[in-house]
N, CA and C of each residue as an Amber inpcrd file, in Angstrom:
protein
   630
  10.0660000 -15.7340000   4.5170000   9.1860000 -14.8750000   3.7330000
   9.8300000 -13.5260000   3.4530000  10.6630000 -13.5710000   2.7440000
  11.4050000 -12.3480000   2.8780000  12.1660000 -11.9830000   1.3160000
  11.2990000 -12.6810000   0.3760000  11.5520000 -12.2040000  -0.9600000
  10.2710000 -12.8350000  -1.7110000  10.2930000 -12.2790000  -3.0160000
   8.9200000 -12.5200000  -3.8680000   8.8080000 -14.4340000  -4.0100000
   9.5020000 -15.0310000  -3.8010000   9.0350000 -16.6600000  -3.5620000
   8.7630000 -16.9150000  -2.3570000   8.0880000 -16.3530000  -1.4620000
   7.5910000 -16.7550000  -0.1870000   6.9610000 -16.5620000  -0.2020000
   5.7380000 -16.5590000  -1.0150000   4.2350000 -16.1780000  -0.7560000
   3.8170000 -14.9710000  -0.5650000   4.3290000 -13.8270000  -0.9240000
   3.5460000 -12.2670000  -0.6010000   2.9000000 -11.8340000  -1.9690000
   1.7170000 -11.8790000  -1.7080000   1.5820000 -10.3750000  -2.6110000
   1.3550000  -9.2920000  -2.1720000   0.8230000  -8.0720000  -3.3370000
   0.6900000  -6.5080000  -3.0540000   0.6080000  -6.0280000  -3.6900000
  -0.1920000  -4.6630000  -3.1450000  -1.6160000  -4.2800000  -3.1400000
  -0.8560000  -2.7250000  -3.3430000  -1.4120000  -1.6770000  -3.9730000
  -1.4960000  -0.6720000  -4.2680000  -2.8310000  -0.4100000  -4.1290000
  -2.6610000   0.8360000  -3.3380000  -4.3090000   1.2330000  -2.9270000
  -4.2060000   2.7530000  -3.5560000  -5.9370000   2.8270000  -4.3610000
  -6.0560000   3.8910000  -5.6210000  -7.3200000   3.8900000  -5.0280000
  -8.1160000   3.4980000  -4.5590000  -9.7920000   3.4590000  -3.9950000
  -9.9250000   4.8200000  -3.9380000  -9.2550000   5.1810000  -3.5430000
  -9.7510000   7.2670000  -2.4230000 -10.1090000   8.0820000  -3.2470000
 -10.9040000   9.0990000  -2.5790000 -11.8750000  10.3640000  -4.0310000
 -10.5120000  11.2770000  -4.4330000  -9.4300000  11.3640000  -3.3130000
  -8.2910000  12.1770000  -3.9380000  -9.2370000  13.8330000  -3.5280000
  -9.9730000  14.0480000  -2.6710000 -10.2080000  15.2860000  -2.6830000
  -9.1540000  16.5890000  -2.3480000  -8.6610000  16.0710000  -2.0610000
  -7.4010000  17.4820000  -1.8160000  -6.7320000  17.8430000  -2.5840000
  -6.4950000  16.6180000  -3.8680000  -6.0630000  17.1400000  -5.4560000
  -7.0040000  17.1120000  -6.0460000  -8.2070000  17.3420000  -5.6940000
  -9.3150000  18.5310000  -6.7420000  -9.7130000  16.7150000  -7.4750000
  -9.4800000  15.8410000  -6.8610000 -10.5850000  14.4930000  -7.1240000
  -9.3640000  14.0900000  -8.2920000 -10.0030000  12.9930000  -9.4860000
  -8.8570000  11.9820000  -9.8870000  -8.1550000  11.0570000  -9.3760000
  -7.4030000  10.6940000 -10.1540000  -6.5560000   9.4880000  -9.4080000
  -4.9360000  10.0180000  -9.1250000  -4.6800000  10.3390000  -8.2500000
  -3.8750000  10.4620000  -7.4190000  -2.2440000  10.0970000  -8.0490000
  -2.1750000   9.0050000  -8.3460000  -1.3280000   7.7100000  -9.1270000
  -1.0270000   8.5420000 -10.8730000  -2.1680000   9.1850000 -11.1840000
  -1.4730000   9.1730000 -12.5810000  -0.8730000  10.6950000 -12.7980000
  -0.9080000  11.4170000 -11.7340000  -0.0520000  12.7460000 -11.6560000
   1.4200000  12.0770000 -11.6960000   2.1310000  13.6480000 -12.4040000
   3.3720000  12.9600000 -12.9160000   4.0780000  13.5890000 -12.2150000
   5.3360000  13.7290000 -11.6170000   6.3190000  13.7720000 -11.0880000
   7.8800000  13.3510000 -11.8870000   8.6380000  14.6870000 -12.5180000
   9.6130000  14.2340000 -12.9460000   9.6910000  13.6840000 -14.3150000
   7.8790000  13.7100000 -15.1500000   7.7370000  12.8330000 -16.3470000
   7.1620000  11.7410000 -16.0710000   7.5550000  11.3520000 -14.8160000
   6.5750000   9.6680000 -14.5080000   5.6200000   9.8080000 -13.5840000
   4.3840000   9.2020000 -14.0530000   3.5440000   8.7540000 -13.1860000
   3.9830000   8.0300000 -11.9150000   3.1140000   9.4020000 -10.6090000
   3.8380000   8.2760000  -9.3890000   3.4050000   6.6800000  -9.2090000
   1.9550000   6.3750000 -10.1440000   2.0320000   5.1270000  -9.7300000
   3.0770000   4.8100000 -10.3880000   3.6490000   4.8050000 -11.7170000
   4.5900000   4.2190000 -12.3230000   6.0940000   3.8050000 -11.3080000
   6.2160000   4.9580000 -10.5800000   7.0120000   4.8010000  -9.6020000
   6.8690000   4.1070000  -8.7500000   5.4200000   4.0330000  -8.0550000
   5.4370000   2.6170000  -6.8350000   5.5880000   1.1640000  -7.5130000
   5.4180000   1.6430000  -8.7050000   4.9830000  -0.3470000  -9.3670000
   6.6270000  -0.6740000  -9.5490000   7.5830000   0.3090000  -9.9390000
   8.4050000  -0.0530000 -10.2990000   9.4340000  -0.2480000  -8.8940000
   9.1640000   0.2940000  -7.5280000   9.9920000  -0.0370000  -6.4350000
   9.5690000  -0.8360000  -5.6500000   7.8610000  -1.7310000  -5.9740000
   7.3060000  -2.3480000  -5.1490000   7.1380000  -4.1330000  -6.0060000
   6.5990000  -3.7110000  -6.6690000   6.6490000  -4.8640000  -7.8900000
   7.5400000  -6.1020000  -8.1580000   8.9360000  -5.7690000  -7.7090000
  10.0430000  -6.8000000  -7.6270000  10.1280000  -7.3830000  -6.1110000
   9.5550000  -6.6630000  -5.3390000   9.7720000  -7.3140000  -3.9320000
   8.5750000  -8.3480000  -3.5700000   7.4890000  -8.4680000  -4.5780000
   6.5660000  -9.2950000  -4.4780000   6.0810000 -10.5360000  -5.7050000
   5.8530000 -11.6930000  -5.0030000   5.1050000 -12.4230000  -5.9560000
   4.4680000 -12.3370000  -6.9250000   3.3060000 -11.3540000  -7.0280000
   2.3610000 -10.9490000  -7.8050000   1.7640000  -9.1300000  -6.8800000
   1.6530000  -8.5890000  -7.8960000   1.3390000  -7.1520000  -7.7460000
  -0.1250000  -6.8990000  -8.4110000  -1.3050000  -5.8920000  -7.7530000
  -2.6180000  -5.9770000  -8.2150000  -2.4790000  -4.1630000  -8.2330000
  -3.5620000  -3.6140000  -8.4490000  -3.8720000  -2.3640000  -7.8830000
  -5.2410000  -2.0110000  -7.6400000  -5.6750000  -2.1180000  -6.2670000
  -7.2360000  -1.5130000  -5.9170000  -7.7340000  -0.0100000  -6.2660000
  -8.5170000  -0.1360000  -7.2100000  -9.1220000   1.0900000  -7.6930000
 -10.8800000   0.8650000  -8.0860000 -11.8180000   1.7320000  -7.6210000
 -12.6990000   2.0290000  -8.6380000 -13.1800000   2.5060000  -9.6410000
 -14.2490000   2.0340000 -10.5790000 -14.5680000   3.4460000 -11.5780000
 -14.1500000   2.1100000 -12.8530000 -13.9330000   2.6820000 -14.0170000
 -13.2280000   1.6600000 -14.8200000 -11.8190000   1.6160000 -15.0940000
 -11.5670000   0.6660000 -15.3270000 -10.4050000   0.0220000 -15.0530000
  -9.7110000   0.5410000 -16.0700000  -9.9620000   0.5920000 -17.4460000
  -9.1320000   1.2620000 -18.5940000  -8.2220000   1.9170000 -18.1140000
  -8.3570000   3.1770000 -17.4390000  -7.5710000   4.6350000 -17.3100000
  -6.5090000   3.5640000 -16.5660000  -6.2150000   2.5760000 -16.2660000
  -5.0360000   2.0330000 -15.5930000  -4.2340000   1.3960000 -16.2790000
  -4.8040000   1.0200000 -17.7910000  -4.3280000  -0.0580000 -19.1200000
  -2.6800000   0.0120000 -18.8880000  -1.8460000   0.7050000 -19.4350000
  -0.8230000   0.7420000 -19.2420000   0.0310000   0.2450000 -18.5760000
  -0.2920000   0.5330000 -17.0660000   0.5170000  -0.4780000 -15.6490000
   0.6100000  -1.6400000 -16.4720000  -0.2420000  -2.6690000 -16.7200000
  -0.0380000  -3.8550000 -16.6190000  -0.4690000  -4.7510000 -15.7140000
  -1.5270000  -4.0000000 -15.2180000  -1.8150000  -4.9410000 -13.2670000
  -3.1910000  -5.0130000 -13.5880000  -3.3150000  -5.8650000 -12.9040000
  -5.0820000  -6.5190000 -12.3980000  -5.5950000  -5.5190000 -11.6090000
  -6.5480000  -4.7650000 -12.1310000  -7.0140000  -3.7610000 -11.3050000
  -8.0870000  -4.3100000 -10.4030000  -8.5350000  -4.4840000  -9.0530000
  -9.2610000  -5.0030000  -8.2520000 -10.3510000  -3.9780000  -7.9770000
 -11.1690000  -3.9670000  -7.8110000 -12.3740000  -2.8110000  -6.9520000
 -12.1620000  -3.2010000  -5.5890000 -12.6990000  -2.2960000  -4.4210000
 -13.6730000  -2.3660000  -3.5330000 -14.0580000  -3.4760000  -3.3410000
 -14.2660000  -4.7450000  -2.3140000 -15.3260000  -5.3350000  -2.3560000
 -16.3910000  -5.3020000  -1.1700000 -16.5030000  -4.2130000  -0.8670000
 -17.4210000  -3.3480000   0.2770000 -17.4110000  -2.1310000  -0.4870000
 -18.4850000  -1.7250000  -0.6680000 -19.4190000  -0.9260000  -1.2560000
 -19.2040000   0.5940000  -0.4500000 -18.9450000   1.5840000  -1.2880000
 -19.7030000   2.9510000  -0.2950000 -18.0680000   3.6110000  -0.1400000
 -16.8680000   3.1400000  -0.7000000 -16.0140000   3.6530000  -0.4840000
 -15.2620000   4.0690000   1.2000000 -15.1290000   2.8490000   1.4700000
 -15.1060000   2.0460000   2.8670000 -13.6040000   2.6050000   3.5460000
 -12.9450000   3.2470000   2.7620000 -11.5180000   3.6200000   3.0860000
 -10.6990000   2.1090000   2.7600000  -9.1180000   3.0800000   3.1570000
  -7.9690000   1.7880000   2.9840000  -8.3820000   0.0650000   3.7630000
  -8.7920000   0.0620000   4.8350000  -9.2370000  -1.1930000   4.6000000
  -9.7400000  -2.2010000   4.1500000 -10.6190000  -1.1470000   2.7900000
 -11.6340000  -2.4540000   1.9490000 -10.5570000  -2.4840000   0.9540000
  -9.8630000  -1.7490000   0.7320000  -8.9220000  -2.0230000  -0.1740000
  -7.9860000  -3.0550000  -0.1000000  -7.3920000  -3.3410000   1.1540000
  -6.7030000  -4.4470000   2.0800000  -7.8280000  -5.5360000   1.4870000
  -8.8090000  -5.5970000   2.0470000  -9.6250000  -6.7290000   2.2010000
 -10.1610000  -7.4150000   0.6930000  -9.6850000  -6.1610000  -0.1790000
  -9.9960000  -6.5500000  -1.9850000  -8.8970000  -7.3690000  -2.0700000
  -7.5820000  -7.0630000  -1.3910000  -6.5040000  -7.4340000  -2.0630000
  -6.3750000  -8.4980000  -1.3720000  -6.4990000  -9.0800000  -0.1750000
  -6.4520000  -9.9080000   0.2760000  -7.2550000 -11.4800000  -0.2730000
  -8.9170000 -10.6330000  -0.7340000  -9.4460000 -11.7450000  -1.7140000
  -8.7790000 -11.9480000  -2.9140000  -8.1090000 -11.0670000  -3.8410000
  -7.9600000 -11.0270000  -4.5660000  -6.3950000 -12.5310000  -4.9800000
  -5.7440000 -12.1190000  -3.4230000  -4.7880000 -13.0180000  -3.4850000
  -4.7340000 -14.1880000  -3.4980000  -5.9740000 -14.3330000  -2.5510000
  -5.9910000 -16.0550000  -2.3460000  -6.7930000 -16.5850000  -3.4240000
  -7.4060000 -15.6520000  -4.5950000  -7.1070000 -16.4990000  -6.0260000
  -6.1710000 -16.6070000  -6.8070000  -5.0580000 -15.3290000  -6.5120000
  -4.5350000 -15.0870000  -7.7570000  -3.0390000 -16.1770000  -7.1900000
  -3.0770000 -16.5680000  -5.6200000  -1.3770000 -17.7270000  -5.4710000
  -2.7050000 -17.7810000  -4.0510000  -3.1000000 -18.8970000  -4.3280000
  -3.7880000 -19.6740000  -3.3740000  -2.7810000 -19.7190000  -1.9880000
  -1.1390000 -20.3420000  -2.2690000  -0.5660000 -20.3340000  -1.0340000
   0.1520000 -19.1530000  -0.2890000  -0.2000000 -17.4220000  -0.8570000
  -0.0730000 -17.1250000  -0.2760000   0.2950000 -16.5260000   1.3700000
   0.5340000 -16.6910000   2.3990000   0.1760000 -15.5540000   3.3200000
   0.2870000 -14.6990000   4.1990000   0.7050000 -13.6440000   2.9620000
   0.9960000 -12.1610000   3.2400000   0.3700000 -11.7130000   2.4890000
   0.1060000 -10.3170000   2.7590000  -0.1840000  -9.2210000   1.6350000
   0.1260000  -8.0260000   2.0260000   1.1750000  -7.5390000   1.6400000
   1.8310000  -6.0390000   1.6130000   0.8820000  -4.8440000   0.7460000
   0.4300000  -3.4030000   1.7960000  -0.0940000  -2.6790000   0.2180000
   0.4800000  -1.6630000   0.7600000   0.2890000  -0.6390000  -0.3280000
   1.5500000   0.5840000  -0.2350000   0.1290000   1.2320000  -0.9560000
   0.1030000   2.8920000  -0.4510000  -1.1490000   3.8580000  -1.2980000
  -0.2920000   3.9590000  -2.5320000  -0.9760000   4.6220000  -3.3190000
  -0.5150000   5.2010000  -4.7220000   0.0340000   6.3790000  -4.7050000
   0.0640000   7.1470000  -3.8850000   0.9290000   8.8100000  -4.1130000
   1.7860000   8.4920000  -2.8970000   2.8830000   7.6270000  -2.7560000
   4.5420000   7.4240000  -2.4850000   5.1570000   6.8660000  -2.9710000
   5.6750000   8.4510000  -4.0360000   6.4400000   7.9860000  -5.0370000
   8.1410000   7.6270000  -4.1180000   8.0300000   7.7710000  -3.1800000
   9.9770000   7.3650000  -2.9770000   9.2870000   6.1050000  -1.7520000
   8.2250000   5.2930000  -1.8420000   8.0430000   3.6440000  -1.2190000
   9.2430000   2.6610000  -1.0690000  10.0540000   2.6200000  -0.4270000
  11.7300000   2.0410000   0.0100000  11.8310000   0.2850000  -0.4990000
  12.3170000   0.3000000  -0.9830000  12.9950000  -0.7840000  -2.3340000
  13.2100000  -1.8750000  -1.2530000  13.4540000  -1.9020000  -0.2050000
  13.3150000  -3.0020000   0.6210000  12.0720000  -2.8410000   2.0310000
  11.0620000  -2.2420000   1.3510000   9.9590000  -2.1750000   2.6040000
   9.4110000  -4.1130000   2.8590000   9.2620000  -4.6390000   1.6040000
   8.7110000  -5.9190000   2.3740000   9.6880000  -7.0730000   3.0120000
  11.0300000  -6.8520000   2.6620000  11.8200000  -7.8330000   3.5070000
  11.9080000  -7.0060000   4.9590000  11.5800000  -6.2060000   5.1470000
  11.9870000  -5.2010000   6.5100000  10.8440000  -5.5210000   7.0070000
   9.7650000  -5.2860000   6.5960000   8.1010000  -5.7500000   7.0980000
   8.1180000  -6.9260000   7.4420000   8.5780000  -8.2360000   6.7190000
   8.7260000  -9.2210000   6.7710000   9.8330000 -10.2160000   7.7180000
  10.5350000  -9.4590000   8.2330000  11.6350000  -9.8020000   8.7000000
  11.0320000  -9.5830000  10.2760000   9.6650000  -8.4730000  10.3100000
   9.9180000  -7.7200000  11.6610000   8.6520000  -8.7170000  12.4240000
   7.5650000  -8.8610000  11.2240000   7.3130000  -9.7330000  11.6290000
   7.2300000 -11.4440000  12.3810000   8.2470000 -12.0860000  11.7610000
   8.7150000 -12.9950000  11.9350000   9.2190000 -12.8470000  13.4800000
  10.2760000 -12.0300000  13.4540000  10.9580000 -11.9680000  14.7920000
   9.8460000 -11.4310000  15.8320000   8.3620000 -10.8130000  15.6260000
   8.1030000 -10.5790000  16.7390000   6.6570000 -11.6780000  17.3400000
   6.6040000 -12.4590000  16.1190000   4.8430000 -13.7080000  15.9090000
   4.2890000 -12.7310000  15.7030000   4.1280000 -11.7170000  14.8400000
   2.8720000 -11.0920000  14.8560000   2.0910000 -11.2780000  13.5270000
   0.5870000 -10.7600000  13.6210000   0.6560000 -10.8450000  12.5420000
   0.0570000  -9.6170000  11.1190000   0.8930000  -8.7490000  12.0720000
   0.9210000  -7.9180000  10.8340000   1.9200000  -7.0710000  11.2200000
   2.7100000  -6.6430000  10.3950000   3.2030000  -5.0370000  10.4970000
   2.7930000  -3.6370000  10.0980000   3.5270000  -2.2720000  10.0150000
   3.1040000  -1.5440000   9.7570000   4.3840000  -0.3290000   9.3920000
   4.8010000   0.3100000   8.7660000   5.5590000   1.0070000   8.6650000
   5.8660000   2.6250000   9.3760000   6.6270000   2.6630000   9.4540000
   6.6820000   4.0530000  10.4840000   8.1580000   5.0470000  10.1260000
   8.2440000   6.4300000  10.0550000   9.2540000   7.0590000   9.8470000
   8.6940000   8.5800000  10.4760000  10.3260000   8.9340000  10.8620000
  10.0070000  10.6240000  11.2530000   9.1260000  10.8190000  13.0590000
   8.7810000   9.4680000  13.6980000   8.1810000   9.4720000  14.2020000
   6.5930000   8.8960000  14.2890000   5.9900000   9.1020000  13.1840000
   5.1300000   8.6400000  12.8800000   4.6500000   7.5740000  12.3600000
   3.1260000   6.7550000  12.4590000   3.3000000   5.4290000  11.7980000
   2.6180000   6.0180000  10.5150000   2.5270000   5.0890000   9.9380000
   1.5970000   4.7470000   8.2230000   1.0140000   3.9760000   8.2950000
  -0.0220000   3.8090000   8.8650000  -1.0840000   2.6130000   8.7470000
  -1.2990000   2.0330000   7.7440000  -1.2310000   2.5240000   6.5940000
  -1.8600000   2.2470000   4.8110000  -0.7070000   1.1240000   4.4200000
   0.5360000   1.3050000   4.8030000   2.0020000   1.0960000   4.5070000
   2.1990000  -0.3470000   5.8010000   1.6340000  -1.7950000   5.2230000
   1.5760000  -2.4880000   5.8000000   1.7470000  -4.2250000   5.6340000
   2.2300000  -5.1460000   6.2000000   1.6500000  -6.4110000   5.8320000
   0.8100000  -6.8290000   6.6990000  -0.0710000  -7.7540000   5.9990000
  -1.1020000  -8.3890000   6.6120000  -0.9430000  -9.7650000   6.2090000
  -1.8570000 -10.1560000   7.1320000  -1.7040000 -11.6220000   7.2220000
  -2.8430000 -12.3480000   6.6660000  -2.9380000 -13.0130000   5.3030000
  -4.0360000 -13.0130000   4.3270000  -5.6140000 -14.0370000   5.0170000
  -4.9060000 -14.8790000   6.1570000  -5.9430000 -16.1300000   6.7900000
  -6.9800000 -14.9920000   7.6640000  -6.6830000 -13.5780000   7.8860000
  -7.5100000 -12.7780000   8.6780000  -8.7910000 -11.7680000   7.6610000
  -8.8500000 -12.8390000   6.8660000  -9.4180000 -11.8800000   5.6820000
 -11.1800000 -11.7460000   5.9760000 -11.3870000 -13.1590000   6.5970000
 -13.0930000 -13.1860000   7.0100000 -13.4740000 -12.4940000   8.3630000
 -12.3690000 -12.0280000   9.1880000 -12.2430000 -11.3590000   9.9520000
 -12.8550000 -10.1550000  10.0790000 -11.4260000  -9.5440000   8.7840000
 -11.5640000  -8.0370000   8.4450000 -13.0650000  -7.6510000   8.0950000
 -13.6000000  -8.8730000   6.9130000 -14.9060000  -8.6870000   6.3270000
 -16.0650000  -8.6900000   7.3200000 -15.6630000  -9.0110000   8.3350000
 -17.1000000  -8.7650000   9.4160000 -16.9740000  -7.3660000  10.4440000
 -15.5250000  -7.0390000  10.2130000 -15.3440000  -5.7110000  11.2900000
 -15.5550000  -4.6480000  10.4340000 -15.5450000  -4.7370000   8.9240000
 -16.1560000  -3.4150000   8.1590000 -17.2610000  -3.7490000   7.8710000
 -18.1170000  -4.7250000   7.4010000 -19.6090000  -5.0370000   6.9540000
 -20.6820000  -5.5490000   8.1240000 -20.4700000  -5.9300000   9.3740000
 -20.8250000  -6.3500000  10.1650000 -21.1100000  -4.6750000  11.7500000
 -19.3610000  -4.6950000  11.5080000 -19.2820000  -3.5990000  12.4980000
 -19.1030000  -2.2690000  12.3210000 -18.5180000  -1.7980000  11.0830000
 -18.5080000  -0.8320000  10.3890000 -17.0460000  -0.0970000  10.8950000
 -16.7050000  -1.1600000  10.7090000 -15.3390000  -0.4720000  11.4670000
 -14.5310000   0.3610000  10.1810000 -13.7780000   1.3330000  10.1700000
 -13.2070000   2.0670000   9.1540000 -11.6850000   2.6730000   9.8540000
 -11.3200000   3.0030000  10.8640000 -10.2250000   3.3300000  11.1140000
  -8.9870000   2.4050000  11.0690000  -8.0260000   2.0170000  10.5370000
  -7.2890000   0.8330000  10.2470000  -6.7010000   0.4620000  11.7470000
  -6.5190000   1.5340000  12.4860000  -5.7780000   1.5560000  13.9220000
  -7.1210000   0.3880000  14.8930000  -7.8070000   0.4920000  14.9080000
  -8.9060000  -0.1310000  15.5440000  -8.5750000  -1.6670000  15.2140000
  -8.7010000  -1.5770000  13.7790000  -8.6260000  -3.4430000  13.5630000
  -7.2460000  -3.5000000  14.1340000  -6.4220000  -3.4910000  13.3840000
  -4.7280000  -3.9650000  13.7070000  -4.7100000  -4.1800000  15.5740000
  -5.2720000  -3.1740000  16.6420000  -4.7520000  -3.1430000  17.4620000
  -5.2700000  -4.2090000  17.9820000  -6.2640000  -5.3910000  17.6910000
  -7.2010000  -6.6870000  17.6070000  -6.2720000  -7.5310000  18.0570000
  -4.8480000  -7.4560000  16.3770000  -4.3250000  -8.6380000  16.3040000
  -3.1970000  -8.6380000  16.4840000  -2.3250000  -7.5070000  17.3410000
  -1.0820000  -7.3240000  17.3820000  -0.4880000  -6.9030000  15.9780000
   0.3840000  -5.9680000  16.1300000   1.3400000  -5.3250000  14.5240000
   2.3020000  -4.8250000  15.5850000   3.5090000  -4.6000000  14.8420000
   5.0000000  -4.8350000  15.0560000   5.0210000  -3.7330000  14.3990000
   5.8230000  -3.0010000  14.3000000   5.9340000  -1.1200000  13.7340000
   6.9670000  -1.0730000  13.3270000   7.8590000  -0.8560000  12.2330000
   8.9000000  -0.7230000  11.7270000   9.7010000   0.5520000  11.0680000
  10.5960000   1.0300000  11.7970000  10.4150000   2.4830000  11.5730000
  11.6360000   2.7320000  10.1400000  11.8830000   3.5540000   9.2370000
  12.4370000   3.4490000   8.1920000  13.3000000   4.8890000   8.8120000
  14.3860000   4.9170000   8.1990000  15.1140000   6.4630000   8.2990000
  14.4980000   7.3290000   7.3020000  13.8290000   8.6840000   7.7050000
  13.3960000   9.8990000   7.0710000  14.4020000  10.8590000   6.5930000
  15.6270000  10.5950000   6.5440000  16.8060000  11.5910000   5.5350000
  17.4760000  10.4250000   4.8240000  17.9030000  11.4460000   3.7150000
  17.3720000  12.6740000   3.4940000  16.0860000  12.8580000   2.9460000
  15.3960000  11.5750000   2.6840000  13.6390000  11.7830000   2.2500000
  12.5800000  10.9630000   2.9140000  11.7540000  11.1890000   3.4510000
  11.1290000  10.3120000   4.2480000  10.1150000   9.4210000   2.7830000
  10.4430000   8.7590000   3.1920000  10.0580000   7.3100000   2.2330000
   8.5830000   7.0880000   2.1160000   7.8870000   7.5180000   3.1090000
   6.8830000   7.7770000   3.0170000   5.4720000   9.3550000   2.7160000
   6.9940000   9.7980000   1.7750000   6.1300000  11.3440000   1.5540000
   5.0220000  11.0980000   0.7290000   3.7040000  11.2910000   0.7120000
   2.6960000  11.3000000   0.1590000   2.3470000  12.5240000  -0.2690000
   1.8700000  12.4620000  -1.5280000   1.7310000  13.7200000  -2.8320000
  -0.1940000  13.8540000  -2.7370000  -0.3090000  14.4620000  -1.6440000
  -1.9270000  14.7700000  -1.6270000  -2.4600000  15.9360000  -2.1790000
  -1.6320000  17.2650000  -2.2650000  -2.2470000  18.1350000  -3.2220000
  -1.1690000  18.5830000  -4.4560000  -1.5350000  19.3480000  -4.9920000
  -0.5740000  20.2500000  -5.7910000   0.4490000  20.4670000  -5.3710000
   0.9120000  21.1990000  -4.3630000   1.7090000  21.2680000  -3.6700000
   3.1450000  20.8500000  -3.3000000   2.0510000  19.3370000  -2.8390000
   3.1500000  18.1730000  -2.7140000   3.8490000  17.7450000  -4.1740000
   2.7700000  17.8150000  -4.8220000   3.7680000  17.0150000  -6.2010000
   4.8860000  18.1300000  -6.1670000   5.4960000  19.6770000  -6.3240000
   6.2110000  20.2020000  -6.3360000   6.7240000  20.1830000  -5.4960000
   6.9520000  19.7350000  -4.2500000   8.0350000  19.0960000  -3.2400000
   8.4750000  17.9450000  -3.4570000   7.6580000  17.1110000  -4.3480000
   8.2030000  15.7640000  -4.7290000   9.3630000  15.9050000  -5.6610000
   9.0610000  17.1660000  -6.7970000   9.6520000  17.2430000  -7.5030000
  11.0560000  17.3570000  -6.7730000  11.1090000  18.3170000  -6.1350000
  12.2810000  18.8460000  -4.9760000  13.5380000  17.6180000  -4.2250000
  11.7690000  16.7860000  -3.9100000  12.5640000  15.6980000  -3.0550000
  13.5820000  13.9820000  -3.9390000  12.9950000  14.4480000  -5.2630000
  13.3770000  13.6500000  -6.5020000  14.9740000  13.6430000  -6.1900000
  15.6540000  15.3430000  -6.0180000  16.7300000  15.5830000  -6.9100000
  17.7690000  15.0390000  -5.6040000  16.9300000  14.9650000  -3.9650000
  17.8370000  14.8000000  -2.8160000  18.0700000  12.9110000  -3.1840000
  16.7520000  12.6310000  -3.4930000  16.8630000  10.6950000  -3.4870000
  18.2270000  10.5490000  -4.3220000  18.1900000  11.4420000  -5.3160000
  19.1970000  10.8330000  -6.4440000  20.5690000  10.6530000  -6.2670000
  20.7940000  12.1840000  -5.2920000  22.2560000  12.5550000  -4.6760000
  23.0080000  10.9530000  -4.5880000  24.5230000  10.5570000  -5.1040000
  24.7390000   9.9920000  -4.5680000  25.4670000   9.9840000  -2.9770000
């Protein structure tokens, strides 16, 4: 399972109110001229089977991508897990033999061009069944594969139990942590306010260095 013919798909997660950039979608701030989603679709997109993007609201403002925009399918804006759990339904219609599902948020624009064979690889070697990505020290919960047969699972620990912290479920079913090198850019910089997009800009010109 360690390239787009082994059954993975993935998930771009857009669900969130984005309050720290003053609300919107997160994804269509530009960086450099391009939209950072434009940027995750284009470093995530080839490493998978089929690519979706979880968002609410209407779907139009996404026309462009080219992707199946998914909602929520837990109500109330449930965090990154209902987003998992959209994409996870979403998969086992869209390649029945799926099972994986990799999702990456929408504001990391530098998401590492080989995150799902590394996810995929780490899994394998450890039986687990999920991973999770990690750099700098820290993990990324959002930045993950899952294992798509745990999907009626998930749906009873957020609608049943109300579970919302992603660390809670995962620690259920075992995840394997995979840590990425953070220089010269940590791969997982996320563009949450103003701010950040002008460090992104910054951090654009170090990715490029050869």
């Amino acid at each position: 399972m360690t390239n787009a013919g082994d059954g993975i798909a993935g998930i771009v997660l857009a669900g969130g109110l984005a309050r720290r950039m003053g609300g919107g979608d997160k994804g269509l701030h530009r960086i450099a001229g391009t939209a950072i989603l434009a940027r995750v679709v284009a470093r995530v997109g080839p490493q998978v089977a089929a690519l979706a993007l979880n968002a609410n609201g209407d779907p139009a403002r996404f026309a462009t991508f080219g992707l199946p925009v998914v909602p929520d399918v837990v109500e109330g804006f449930a965090g990154p897990l209902a987003g998992v759990l959209s994409g996870m339904d979403w998969a086992r219609r869209r390649l029945p033999d799926a099972r994986w599902l990799v999702s990456v948020p929408t504001d990391t624009p530098f998401v590492p061009r080989d995150l799902v064979v590394r996810l995929a690889t780490a899994t394998a070697a450890a039986r687990a069944a999920l991973a999770c990505a990690a750099s700098g020290g820290q993990a990324h919960p959002v930045v993950g594969l899952w294992r798509i047969d745990l999907a009626d699972d998930l749906r009873a620990a957020l609608v049943e139990e109300g579970v919302r912290k992603i660390d809670v479920w995962t620690a259920r079913h075992g995840v394997v942590y995979v840590d990425f090198p953070a220089d010269p850019v940590d791969p997982f910089f996320n563009a949450n306010t103003p701010e950040d997009l002008a460090e992104a800009e910054r951090l654009i010109t170090l990715e490029e260095k050869p």
